[in-house]
C-alpha positions in Angstrom: -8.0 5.5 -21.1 -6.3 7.8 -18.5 -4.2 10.5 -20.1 -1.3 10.4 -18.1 1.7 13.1 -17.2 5.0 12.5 -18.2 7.3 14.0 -16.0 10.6 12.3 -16.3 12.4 10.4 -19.1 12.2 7.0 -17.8 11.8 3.5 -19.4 8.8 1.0 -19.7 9.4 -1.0 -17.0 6.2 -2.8 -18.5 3.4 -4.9 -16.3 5.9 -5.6 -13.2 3.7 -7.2 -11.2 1.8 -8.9 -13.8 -1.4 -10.4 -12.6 -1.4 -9.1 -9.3 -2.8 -5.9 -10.6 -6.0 -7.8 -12.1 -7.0 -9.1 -8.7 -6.1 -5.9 -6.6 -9.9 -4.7 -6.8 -12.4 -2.8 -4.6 -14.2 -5.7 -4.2 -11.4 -7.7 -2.6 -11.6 -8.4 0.6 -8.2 -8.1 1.7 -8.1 -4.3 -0.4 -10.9 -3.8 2.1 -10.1 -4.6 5.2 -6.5 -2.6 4.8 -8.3 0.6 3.3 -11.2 0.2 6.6 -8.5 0.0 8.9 -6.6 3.3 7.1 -10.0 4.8 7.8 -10.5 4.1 11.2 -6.6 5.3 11.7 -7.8 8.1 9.8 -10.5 8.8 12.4 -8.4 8.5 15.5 -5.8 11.0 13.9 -8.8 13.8 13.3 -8.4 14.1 10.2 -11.6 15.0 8.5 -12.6 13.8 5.3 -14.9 16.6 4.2 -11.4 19.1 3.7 -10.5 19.1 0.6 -6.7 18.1 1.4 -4.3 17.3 -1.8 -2.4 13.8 -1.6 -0.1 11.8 -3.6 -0.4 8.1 -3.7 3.0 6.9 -4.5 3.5 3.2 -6.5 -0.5 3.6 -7.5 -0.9 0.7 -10.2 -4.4 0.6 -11.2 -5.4 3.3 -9.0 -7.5 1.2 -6.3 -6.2 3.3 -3.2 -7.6 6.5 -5.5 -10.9 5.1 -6.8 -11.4 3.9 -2.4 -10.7 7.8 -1.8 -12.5 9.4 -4.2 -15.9 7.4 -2.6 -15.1 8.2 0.9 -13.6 12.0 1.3 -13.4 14.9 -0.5 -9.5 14.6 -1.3 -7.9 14.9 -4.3 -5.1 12.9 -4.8 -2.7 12.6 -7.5 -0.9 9.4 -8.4 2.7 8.4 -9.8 3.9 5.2 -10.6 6.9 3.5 -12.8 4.5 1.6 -15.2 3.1 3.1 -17.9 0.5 0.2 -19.1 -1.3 -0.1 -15.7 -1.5 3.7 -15.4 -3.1 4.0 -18.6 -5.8 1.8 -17.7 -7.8 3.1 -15.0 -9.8 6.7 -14.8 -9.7 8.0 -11.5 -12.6 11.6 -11.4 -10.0 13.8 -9.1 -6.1 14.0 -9.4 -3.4 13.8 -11.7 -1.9 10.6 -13.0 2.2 10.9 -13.5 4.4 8.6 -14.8 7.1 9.6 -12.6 10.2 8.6 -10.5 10.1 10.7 -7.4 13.8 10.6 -7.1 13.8 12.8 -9.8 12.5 15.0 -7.3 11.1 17.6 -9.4 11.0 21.4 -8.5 7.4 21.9 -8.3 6.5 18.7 -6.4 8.3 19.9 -3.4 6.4 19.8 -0.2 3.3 20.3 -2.3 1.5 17.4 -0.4 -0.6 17.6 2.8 -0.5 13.3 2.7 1.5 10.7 1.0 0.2 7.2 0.7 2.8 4.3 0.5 0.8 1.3 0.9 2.1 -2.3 0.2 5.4 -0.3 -1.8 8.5 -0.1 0.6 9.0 -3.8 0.8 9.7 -3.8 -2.5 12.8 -1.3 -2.2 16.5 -2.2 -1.7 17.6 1.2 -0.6 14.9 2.3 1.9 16.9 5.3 3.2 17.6 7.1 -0.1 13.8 6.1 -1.0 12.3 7.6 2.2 14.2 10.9 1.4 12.3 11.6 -1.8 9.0 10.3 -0.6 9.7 13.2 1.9 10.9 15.6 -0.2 7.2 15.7 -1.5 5.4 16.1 1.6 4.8 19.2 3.2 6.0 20.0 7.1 3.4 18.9 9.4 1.9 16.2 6.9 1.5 12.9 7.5 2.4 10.0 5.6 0.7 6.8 5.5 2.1 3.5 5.0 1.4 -0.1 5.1 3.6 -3.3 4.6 3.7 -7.0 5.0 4.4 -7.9 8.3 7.0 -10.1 10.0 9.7 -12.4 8.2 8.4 -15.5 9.7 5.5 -15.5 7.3 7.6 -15.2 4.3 6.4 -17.5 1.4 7.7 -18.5 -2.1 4.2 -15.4 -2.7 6.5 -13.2 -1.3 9.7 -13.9 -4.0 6.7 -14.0 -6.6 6.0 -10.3 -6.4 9.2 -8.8 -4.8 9.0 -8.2 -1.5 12.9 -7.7 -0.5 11.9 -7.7 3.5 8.8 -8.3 5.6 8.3 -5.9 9.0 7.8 -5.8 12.7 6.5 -2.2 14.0 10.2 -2.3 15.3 11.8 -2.5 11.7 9.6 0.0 10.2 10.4 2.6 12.7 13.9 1.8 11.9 14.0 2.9 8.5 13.1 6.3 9.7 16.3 6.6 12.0 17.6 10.0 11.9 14.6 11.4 9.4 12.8 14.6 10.2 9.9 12.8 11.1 7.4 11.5 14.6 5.3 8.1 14.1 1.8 9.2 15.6 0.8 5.5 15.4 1.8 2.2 14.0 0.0 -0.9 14.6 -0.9 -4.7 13.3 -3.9 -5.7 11.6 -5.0 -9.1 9.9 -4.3 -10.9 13.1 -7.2 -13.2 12.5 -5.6 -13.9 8.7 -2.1 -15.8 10.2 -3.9 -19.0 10.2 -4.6 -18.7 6.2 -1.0 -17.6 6.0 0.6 -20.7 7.7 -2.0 -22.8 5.5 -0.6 -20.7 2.1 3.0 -21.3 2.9 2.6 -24.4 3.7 1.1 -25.2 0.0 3.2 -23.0 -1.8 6.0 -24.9 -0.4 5.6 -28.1 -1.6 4.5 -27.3 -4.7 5.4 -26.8 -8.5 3.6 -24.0 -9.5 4.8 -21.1 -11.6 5.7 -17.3 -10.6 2.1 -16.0 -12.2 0.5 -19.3 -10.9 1.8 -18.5 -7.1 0.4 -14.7 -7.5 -2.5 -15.5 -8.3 -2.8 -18.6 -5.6 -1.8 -16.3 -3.1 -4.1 -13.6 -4.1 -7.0 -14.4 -6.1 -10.6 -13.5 -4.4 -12.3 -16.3 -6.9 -13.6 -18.9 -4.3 -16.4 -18.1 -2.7 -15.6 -19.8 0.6 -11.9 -18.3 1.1 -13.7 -14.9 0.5 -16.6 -15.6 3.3 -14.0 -16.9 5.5 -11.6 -14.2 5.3 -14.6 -11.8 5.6 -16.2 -13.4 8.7 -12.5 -12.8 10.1 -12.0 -9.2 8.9 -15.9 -8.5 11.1 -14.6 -10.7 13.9 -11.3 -8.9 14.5 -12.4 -5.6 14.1 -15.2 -6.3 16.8 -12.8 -7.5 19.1 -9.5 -5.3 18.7 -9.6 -1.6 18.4 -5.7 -2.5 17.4 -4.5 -5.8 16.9 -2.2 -7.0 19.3 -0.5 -8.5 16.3 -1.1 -9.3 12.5 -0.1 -10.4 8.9 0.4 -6.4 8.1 1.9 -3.2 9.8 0.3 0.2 9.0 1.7 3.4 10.2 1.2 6.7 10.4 3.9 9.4 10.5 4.5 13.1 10.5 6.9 15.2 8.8 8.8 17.8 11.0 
């Protein structure tokens, strides 16, 4: 069990996301097509993976974006999330794991970060403005932070009540949450272009049916069958032979430096 950092008096919020955090795995092919195409963004940035730069991946869970960096570069990254249960239940080898609320913005944290991760996280926030300014509070000038998000309100689904996504985002939108921050987008893009089609097909079902909120999380998530994984699969090698960036998509990923 991970021994974890208290840093601020806050509340259980308990398992928020329930089950969601059982299928999130390294092994799921939607987890790997967003961390391969953070990689390749990675890559076309310069950023090399052999310096041993110091990150913190903000709204972690079970640690998946850690464990995916801790095989692939020499970073050490720290991790902070609201919910205590999942953070106990996961090891990563490098970083520290805090149960924290950045707006707490404590004094030692401050600019102490060459990268932030915020993957699959914003969406979930209300006030995005007041959020943005402590995610940035942590990261040092000239770092970049990372993000990635559902993309585009036309594919919102009764999945997308389930776990609490408050907005979905066109590259437009997203920039727009960082009006009048200290900040430059190097890049922002789609990907999971090839995926709309199983999106349609998922709201479509969800739609007309009965099911329950853990029953539509895992429906809308679970890697289980075989043949949704090979499918999905085939269209994560497709698309990524054909677009260097997708000319549109079920996600947005950005990345962004702090001035």
């Amino acid at each position: 069990m991970t021994k974890v950092q208290i840093l601020t008096d806050i509340p259980d919020t308990g398992n928020v996301l329930g089950g969601w955090y059982l299928l999130a795995s390294e092994e799921h092919v939607w987890c790997r097509w967003r961390f391969e195409v953070f990689l390749r963004i990675i890559k076309d940035l310069g950023i090399s993976r052999e310096k041993e730069l110091k990150g913190l991946d903000i709204g972690c869970g079970n640690g998946l974006i850690r464990r995916q960096l801790e095989k692939t570069t020499k970073w050490v990254v720290d991790g902070t999330d609201l919910d205590r249960q999942v953070l106990e239940e996961f090891n990563p080898e490098r970083g520290v794991t805090m149960l924290y609320d950045i707006h707490q913005r404590n004094s030692e944290l401050q600019e102490a970060y060459d990268f932030i991760i915020l993957f699959d996280v914003l969406e979930h926030i209300e006030d995005t403005s007041y959020f943005l300014d402590s995610v940035l509070f942590h990261l040092k000038p000239g770092g970049q932070l990372f993000i990635n998000v559902p993309a585009r309100e036309e594919f919102r689904t009764r999945y997308d009540d389930a776990v609490g996504h408050v907005k979905r985002y066109s590259k437009r939108s997203l920039k727009e949450e960082f009006n009048e921050k200290p900040v430059t987008f190097l890049g922002v893009q789609y990907w999971g272009f090839l995926m709309i089609p199983l999106l349609l097909i998922r709201k479509a079902m969800l739609a007309s049916s009965n099911l329950s909120h853990d029953q539509i999380v895992d429906r809308g998530f679970s890697n289980r069958s075989k043949v949704v994984d090979s499918v999905v699969s085939a269209l994560k090698y497709l698309e990524q032979k054909i677009f260097h960036r997708s000319p549109f998509g079920s996600s947005v990923m950005a990345s962004i430096q702090k001035k």
